[in-house]
N, CA, C and O atoms as a GROMACS GRO file, in nm:
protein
  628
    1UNK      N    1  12.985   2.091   3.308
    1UNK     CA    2  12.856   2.028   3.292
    1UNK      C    3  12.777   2.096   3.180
    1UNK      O    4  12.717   2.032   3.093
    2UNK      N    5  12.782   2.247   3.189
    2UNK     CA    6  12.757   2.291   3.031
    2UNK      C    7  12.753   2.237   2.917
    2UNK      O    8  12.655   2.205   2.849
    3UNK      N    9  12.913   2.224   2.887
    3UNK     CA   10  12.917   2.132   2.722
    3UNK      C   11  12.849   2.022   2.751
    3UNK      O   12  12.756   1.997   2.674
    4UNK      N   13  12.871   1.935   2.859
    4UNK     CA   14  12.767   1.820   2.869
    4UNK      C   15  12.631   1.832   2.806
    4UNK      O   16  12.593   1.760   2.714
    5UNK      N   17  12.553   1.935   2.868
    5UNK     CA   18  12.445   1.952   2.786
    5UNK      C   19  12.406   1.974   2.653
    5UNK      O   20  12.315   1.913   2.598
    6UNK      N   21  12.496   2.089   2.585
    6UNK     CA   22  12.556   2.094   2.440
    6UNK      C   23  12.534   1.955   2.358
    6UNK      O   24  12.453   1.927   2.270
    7UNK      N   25  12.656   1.865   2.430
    7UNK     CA   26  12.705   1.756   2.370
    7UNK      C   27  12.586   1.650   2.333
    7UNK      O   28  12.572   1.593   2.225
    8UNK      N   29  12.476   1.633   2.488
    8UNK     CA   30  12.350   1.575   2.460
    8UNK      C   31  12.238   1.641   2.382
    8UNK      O   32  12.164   1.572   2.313
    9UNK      N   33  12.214   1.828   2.394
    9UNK     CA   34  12.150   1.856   2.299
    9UNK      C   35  12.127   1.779   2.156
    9UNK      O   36  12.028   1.726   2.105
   10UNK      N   37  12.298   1.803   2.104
   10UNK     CA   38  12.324   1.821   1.969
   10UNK      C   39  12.329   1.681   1.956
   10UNK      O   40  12.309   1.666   1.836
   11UNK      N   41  12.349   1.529   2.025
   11UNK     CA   42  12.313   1.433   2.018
   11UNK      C   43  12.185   1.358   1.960
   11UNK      O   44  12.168   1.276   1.870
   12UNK      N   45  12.099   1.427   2.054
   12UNK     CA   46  11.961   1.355   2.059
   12UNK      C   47  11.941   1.466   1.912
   12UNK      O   48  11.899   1.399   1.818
   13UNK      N   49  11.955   1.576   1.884
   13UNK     CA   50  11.902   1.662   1.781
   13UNK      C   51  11.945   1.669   1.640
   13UNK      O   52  11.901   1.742   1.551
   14UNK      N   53  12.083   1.539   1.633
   14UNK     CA   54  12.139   1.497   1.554
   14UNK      C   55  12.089   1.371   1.498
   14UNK      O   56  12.068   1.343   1.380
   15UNK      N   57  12.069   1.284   1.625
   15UNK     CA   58  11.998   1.146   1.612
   15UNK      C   59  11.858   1.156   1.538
   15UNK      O   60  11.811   1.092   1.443
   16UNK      N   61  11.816   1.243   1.602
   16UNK     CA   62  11.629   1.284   1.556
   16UNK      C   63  11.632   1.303   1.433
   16UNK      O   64  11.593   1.214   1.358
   17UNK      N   65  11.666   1.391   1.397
   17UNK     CA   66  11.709   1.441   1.272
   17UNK      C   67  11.738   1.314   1.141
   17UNK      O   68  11.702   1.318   1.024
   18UNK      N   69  11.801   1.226   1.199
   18UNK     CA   70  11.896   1.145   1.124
   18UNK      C   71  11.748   1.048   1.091
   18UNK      O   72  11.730   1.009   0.976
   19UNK      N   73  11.656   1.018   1.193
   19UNK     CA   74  11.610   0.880   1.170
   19UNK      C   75  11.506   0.922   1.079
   19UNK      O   76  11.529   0.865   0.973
   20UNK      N   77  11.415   0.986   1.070
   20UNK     CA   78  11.362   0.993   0.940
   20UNK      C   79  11.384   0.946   0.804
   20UNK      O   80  11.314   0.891   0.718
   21UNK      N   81  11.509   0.987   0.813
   21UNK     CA   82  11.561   0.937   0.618
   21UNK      C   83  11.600   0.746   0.666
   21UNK      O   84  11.613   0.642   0.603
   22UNK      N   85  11.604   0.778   0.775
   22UNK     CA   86  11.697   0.620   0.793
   22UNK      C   87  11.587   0.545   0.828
   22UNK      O   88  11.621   0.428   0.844
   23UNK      N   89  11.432   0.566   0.853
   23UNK     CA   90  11.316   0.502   0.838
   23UNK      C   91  11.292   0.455   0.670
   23UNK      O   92  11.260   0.352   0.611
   24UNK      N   93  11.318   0.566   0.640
   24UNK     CA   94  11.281   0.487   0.518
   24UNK      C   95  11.352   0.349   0.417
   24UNK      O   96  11.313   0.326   0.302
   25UNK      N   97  11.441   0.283   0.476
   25UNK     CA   98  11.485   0.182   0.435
   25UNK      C   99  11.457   0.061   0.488
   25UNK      O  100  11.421  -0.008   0.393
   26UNK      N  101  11.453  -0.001   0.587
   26UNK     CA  102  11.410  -0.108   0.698
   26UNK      C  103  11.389  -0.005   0.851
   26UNK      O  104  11.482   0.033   0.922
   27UNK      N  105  11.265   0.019   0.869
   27UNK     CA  106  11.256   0.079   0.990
   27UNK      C  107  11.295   0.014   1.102
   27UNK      O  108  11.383   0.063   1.173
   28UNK      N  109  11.236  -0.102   1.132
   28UNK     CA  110  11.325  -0.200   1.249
   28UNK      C  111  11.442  -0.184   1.251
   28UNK      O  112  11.482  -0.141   1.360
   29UNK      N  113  11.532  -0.204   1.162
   29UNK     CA  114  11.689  -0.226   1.175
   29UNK      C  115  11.758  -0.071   1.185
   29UNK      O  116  11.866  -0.039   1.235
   30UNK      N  117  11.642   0.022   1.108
   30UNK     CA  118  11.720   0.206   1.162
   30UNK      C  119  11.684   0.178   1.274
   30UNK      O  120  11.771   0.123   1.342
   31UNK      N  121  11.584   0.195   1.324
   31UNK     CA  122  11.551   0.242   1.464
   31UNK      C  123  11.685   0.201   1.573
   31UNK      O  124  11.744   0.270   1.656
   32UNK      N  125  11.700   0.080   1.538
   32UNK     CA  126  11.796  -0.003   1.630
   32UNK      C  127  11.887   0.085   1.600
   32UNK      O  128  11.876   0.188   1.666
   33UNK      N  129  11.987   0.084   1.512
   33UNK     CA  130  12.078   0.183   1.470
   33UNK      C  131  12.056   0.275   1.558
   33UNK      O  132  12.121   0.273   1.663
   34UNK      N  133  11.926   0.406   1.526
   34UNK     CA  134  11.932   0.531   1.622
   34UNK      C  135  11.966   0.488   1.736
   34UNK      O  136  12.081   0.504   1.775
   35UNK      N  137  11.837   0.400   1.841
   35UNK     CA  138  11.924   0.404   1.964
   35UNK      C  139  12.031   0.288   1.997
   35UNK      O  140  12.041   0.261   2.117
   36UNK      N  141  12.101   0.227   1.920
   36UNK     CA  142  12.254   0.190   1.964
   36UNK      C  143  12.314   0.328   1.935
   36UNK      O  144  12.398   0.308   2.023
   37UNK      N  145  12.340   0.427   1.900
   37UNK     CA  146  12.384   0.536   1.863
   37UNK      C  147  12.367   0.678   2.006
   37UNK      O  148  12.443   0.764   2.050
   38UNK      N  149  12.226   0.634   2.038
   38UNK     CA  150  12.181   0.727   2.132
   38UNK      C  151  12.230   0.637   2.258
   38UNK      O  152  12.184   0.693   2.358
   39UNK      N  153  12.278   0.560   2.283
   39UNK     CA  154  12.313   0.471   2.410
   39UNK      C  155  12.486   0.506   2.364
   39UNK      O  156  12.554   0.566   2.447
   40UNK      N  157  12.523   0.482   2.282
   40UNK     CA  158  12.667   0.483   2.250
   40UNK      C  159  12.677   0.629   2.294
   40UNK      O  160  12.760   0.658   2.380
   41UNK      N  161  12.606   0.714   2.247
   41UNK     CA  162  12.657   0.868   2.311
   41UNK      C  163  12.686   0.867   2.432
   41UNK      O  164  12.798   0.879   2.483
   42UNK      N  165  12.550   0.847   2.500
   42UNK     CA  166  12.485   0.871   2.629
   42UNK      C  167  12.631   0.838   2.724
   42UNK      O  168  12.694   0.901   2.810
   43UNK      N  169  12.644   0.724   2.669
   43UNK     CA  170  12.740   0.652   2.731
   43UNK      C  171  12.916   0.726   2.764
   43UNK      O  172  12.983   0.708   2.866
   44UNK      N  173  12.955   0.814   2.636
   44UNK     CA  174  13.065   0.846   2.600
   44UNK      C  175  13.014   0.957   2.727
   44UNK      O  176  13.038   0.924   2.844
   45UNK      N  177  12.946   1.081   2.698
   45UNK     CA  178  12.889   1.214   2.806
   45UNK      C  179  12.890   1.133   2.926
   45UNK      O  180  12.955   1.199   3.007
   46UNK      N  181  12.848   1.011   2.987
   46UNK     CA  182  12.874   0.948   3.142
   46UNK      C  183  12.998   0.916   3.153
   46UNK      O  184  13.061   0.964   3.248
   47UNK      N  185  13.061   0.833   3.066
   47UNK     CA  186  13.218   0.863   3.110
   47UNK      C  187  13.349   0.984   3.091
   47UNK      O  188  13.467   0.973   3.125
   48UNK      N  189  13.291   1.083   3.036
   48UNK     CA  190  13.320   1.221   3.050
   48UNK      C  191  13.344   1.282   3.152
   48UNK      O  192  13.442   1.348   3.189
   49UNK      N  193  13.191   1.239   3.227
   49UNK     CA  194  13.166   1.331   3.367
   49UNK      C  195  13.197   1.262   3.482
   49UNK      O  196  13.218   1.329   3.583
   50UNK      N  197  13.205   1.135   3.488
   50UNK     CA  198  13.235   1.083   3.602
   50UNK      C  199  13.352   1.137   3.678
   50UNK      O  200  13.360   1.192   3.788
   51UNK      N  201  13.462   1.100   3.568
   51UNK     CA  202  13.586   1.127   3.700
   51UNK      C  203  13.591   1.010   3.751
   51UNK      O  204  13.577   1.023   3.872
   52UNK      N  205  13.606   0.881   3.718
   52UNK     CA  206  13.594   0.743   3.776
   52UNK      C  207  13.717   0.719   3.751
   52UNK      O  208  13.782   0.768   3.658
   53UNK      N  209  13.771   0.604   3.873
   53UNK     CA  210  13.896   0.559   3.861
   53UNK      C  211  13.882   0.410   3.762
   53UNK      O  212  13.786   0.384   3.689
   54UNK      N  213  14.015   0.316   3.783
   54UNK     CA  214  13.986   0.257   3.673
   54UNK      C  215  13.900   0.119   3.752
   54UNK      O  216  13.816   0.047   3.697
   55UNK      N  217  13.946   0.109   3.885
   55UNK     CA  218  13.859   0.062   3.971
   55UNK      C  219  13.661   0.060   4.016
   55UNK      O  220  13.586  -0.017   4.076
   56UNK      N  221  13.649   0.174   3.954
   56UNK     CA  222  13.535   0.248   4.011
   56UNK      C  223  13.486   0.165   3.840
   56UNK      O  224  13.417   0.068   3.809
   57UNK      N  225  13.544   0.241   3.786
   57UNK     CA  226  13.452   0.234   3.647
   57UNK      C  227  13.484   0.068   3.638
   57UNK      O  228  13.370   0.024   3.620
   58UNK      N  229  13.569  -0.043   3.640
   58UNK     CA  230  13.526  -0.204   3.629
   58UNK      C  231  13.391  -0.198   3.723
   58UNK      O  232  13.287  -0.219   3.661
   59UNK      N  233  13.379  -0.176   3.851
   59UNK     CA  234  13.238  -0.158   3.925
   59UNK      C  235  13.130  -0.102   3.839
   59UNK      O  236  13.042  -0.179   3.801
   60UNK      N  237  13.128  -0.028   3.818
   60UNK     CA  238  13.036   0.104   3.785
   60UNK      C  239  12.968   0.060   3.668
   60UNK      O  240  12.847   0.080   3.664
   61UNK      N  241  13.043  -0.015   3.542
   61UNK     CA  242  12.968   0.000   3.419
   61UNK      C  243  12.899  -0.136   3.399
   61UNK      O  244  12.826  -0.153   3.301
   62UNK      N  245  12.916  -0.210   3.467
   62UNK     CA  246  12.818  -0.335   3.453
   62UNK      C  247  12.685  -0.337   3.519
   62UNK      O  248  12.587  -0.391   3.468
   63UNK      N  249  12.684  -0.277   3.637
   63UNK     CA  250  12.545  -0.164   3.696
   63UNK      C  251  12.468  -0.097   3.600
   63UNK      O  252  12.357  -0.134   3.563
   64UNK      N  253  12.564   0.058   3.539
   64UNK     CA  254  12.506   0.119   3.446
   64UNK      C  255  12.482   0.007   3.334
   64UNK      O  256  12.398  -0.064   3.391
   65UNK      N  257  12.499  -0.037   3.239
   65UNK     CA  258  12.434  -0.132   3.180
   65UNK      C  259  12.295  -0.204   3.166
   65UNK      O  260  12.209  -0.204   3.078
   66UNK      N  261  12.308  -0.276   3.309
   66UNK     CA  262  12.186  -0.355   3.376
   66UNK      C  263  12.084  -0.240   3.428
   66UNK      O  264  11.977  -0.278   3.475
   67UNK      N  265  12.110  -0.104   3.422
   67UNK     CA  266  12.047   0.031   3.453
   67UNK      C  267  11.965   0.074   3.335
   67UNK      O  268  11.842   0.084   3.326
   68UNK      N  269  12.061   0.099   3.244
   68UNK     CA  270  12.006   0.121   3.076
   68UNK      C  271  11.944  -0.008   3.060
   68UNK      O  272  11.867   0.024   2.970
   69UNK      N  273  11.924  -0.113   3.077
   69UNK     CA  274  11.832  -0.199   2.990
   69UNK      C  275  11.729  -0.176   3.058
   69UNK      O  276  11.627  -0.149   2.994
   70UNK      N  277  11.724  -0.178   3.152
   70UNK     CA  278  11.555  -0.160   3.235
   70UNK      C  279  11.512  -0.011   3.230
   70UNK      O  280  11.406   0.007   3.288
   71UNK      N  281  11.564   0.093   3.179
   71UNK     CA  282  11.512   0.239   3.152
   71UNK      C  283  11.482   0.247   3.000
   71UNK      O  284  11.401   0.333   2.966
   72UNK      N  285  11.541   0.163   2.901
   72UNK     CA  286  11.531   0.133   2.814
   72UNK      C  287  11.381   0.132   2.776
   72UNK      O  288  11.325   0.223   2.716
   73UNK      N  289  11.315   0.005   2.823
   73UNK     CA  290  11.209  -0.057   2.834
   73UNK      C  291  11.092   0.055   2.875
   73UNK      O  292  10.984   0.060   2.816
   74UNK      N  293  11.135   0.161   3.002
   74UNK     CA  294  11.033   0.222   3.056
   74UNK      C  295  11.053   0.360   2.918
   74UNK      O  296  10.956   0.431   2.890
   75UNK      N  297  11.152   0.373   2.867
   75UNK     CA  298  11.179   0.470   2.714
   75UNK      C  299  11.084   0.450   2.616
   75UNK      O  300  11.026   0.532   2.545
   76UNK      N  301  11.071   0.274   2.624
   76UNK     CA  302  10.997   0.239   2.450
   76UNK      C  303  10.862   0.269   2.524
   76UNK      O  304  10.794   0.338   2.448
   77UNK      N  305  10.807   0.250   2.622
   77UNK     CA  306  10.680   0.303   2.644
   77UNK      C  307  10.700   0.406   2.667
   77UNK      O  308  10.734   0.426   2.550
   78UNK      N  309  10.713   0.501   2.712
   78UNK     CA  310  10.692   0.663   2.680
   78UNK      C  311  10.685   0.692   2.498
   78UNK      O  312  10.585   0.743   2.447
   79UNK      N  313  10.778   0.661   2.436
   79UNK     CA  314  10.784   0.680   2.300
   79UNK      C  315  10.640   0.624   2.263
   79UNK      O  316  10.572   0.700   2.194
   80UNK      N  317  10.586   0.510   2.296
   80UNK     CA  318  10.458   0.453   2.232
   80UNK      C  319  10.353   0.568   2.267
   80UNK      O  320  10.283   0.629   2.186
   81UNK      N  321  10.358   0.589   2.446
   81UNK     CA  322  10.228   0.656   2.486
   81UNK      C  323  10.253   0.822   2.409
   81UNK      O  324  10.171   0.914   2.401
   82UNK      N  325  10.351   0.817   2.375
   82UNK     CA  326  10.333   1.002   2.272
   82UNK      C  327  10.302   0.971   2.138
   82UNK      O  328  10.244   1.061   2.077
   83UNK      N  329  10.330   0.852   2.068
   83UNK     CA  330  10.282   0.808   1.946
   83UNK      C  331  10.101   0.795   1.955
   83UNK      O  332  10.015   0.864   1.899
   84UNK      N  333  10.089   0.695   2.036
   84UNK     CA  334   9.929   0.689   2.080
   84UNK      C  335   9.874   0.825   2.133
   84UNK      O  336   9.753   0.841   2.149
   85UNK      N  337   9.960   0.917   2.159
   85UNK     CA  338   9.873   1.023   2.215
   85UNK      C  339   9.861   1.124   2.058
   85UNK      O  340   9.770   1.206   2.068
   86UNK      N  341   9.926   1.130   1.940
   86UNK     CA  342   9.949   1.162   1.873
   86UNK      C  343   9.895   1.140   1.778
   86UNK      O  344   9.882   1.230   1.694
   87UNK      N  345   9.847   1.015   1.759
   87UNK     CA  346   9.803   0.948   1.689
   87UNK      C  347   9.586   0.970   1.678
   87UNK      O  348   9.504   0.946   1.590
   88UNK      N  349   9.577   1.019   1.807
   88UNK     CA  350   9.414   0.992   1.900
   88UNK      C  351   9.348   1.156   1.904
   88UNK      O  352   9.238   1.212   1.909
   89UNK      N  353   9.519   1.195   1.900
   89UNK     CA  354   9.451   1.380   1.939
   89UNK      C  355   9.368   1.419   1.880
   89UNK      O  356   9.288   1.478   1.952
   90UNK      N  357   9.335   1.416   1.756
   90UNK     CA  358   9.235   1.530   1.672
   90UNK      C  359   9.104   1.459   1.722
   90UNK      O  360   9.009   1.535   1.735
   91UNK      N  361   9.082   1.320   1.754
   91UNK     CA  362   8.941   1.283   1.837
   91UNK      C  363   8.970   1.161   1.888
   91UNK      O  364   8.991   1.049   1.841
   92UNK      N  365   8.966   1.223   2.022
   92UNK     CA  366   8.993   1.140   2.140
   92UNK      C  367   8.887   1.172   2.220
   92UNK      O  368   8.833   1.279   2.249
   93UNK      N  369   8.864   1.039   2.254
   93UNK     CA  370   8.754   0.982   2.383
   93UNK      C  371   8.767   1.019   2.467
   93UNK      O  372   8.888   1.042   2.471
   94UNK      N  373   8.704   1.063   2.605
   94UNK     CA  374   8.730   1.018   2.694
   94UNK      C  375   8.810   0.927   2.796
   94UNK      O  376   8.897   0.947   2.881
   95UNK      N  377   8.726   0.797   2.740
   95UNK     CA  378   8.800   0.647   2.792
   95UNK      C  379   8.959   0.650   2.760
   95UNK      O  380   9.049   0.629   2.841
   96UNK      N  381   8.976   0.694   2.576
   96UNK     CA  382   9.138   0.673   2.551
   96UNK      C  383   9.195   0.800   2.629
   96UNK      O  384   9.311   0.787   2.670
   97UNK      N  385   9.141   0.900   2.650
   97UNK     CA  386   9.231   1.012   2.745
   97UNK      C  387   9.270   0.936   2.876
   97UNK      O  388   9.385   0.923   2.918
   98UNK      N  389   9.166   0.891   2.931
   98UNK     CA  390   9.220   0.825   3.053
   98UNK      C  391   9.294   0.707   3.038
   98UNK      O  392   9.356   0.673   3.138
   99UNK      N  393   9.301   0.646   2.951
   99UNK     CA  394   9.414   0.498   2.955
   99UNK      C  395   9.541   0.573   2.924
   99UNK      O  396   9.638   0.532   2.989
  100UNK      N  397   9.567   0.681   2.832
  100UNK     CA  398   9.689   0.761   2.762
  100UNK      C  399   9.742   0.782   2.969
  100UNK      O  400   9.815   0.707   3.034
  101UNK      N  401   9.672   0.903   3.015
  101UNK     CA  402   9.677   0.930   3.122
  101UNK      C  403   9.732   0.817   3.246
  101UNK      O  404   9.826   0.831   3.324
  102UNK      N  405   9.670   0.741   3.236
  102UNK     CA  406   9.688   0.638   3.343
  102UNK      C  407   9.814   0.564   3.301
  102UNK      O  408   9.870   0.530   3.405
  103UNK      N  409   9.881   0.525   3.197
  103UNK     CA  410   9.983   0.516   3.142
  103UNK      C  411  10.114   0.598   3.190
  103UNK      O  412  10.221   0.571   3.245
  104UNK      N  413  10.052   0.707   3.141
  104UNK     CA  414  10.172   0.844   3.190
  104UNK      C  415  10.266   0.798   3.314
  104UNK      O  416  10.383   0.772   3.344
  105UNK      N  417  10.095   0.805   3.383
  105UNK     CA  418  10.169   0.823   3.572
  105UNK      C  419  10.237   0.685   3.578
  105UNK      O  420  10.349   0.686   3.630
  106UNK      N  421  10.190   0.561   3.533
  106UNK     CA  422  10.234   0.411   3.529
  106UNK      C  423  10.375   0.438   3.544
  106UNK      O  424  10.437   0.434   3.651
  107UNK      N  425  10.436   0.477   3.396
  107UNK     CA  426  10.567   0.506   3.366
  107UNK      C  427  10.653   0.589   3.443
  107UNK      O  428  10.772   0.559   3.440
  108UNK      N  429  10.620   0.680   3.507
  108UNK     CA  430  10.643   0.801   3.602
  108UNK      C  431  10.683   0.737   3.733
  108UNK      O  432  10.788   0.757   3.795
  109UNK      N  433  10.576   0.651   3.768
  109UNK     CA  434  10.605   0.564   3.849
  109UNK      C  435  10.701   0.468   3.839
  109UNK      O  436  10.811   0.484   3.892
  110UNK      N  437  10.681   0.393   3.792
  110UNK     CA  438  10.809   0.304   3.751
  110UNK      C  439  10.949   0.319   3.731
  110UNK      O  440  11.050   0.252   3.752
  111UNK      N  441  10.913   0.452   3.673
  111UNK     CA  442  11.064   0.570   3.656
  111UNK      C  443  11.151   0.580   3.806
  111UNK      O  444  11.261   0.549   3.852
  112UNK      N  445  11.042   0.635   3.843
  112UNK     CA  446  11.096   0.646   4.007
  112UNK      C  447  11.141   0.553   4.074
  112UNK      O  448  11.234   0.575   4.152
  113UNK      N  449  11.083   0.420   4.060
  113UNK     CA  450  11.077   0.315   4.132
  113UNK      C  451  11.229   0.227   4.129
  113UNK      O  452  11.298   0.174   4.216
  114UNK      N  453  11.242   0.248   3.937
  114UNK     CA  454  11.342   0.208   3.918
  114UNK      C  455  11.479   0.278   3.963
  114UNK      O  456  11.573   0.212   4.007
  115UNK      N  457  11.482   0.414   3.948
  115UNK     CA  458  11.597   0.474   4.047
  115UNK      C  459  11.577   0.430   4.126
  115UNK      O  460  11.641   0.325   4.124
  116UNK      N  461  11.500   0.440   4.245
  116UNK     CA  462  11.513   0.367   4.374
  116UNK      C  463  11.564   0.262   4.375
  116UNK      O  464  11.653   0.258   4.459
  117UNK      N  465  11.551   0.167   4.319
  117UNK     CA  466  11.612   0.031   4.330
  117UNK      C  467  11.730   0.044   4.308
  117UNK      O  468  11.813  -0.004   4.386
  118UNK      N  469  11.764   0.105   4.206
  118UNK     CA  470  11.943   0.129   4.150
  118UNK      C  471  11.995   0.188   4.284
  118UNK      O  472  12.078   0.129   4.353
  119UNK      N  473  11.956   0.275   4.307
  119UNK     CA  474  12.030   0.377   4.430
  119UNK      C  475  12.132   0.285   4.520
  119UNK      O  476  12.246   0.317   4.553
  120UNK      N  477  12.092   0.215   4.537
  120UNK     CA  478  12.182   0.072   4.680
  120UNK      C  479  12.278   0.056   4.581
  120UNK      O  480  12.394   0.089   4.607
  121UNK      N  481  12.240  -0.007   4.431
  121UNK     CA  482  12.370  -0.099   4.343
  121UNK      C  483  12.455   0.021   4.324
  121UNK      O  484  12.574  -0.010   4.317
  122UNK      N  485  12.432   0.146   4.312
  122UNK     CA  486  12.534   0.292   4.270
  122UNK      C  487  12.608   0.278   4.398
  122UNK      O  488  12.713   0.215   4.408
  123UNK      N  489  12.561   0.326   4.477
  123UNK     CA  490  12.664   0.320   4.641
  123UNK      C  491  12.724   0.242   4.651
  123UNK      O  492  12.842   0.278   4.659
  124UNK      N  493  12.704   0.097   4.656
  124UNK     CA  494  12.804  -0.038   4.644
  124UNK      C  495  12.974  -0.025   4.562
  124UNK      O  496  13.086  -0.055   4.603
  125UNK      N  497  12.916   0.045   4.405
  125UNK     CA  498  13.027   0.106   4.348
  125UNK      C  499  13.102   0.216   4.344
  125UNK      O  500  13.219   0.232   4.309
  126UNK      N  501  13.007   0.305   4.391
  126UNK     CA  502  13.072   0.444   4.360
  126UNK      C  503  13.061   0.525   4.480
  126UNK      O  504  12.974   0.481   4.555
  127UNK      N  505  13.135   0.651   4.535
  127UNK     CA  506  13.121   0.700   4.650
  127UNK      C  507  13.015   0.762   4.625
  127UNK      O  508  12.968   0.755   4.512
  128UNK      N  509  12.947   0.840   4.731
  128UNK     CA  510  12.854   0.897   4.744
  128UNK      C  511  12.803   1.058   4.626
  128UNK      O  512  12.695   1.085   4.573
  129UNK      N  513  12.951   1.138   4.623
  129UNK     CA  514  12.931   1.203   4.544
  129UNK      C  515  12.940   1.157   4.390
  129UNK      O  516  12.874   1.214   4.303
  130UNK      N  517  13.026   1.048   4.363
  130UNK     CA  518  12.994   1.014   4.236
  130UNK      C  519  12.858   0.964   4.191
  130UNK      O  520  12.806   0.986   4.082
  131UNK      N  521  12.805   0.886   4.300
  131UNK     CA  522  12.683   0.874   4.278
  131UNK      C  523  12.579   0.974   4.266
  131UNK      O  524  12.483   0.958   4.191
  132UNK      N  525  12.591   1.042   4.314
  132UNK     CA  526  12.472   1.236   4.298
  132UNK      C  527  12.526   1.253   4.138
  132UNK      O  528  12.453   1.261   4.038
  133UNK      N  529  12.676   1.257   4.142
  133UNK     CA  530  12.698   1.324   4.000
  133UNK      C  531  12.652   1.201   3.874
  133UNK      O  532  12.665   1.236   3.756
  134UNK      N  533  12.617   1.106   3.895
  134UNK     CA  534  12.578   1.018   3.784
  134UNK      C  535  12.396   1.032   3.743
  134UNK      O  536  12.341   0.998   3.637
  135UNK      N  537  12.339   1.087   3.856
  135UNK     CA  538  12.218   1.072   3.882
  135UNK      C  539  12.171   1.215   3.846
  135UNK      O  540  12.052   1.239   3.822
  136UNK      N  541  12.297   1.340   3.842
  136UNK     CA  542  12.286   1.446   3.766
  136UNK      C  543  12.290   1.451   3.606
  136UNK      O  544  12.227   1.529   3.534
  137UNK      N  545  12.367   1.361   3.570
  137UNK     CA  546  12.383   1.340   3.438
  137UNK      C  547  12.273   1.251   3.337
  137UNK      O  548  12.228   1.277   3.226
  138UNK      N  549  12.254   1.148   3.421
  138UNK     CA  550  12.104   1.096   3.399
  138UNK      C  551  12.009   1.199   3.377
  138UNK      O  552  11.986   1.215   3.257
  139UNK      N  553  11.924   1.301   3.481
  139UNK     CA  554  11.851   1.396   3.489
  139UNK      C  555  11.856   1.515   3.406
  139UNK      O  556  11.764   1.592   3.378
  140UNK      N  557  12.009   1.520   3.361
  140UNK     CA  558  12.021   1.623   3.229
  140UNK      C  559  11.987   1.559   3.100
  140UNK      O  560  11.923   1.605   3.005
  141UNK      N  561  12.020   1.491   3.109
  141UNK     CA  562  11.990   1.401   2.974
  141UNK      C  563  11.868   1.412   2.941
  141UNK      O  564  11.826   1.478   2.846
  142UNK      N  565  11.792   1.336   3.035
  142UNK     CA  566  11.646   1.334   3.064
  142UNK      C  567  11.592   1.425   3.014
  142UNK      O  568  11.510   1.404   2.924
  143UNK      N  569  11.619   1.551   3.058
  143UNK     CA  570  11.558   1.738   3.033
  143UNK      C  571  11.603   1.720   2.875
  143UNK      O  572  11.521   1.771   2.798
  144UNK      N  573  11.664   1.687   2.840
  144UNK     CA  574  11.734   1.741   2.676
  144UNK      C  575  11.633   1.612   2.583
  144UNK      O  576  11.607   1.624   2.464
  145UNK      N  577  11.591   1.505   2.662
  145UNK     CA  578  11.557   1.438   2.537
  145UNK      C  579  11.366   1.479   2.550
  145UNK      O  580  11.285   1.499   2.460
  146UNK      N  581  11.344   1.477   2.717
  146UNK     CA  582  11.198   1.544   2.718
  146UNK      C  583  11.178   1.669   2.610
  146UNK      O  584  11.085   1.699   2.535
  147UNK      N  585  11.262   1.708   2.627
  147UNK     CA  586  11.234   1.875   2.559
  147UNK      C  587  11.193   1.855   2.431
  147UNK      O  588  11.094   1.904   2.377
  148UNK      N  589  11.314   1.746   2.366
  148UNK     CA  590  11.292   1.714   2.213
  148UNK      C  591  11.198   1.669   2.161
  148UNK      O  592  11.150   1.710   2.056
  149UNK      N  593  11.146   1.553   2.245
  149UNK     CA  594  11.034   1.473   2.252
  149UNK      C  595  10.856   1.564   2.263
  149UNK      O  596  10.749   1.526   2.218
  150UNK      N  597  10.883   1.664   2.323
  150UNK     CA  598  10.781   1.772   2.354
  150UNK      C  599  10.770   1.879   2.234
  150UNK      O  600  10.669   1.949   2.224
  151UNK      N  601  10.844   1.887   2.171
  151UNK     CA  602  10.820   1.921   2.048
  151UNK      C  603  10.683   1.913   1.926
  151UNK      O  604  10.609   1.987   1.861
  152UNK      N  605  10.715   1.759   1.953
  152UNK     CA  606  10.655   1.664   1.849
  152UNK      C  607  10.524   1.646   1.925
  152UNK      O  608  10.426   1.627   1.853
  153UNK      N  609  10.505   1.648   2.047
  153UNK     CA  610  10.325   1.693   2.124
  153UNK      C  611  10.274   1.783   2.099
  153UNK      O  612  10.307   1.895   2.139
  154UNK      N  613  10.149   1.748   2.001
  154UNK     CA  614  10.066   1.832   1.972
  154UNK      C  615   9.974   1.904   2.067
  154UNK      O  616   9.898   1.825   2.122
  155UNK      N  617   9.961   1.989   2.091
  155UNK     CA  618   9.884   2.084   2.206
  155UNK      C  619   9.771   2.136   2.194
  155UNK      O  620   9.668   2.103   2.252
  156UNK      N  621   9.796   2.264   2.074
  156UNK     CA  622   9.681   2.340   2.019
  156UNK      C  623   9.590   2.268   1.966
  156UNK      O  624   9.610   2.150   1.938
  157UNK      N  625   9.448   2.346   1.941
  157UNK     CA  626   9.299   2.259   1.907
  157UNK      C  627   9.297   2.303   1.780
  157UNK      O  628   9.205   2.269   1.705
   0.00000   0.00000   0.00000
């Protein structure tokens, strides 16, 4: 599970890295690029770790799929609310602190909500421990791209 992390570090820190220069040509069509790239990883590190049979994984990856598009979605808003928070910092309101804020938890929520819902469609496919170990790999990921992402939050006054 180590190199796992490695592998997503140097992923997301490769990707990051990359889109800058690749903004500057058609930003719409890089961006897409980065994350088909960051999903294409993601993807390779989950079937790494699984340990899925060939049974498990025909089950398994049409779930994960229909999983990534709806985390997807709760992704592009986090990315917006750190742009907007980024964007407001040097003088920010009140009012916009609390919509940034109320946002946060929105997403946080939803985050959660949406594992929950998945949790039933994972069991259906996968045994119980494969399911913990997919939901570990998710959660590492998670830590490696927060981290990256926390970078770029400005803090100091």
């Amino acid at each position: 599970m180590k190199n796992i992390v490695y592998l997503v570090a140097f992923m997301v820190i490769t990707v990051l890295a990359a889109a800058p220069a690749l903004a500057q040509d058609k930003p719409a069509d890089n961006m897409q690029i980065v994350r088909e790239k960051i999903r294409a990883d993601k993807k390779l590190v989950v079937a790494e770790t699984m340990g899925m049979t060939e049974s498990e994984g025909k089950a398994f990856w049409p779930v994960y799929e229909a999983y990534q598009r709806d985390l997807a979605k709760l992704n592009d808003r986090t990315i917006k609310l750190i742009k907007d928070y980024a964007e407001k910092y040097g003088a920010m309101s009140d009012e916009a602190a609390r919509k940034l804020i109320d946002e946060y938890m929105a997403i946080e929520t939803e985050r959660l909500k949406l594992r929950q819902s998945y949790l039933p469609r994972f069991r259906q496919v996968l045994p119980e421990q494969k399911v913990l170990r997919y939901y570990q790999v998710e959660n590492k990921i998670k830590a490696v791209v927060d981290y990256e992402l926390a970078a770029g939050i400005p803090l100091a006054r």
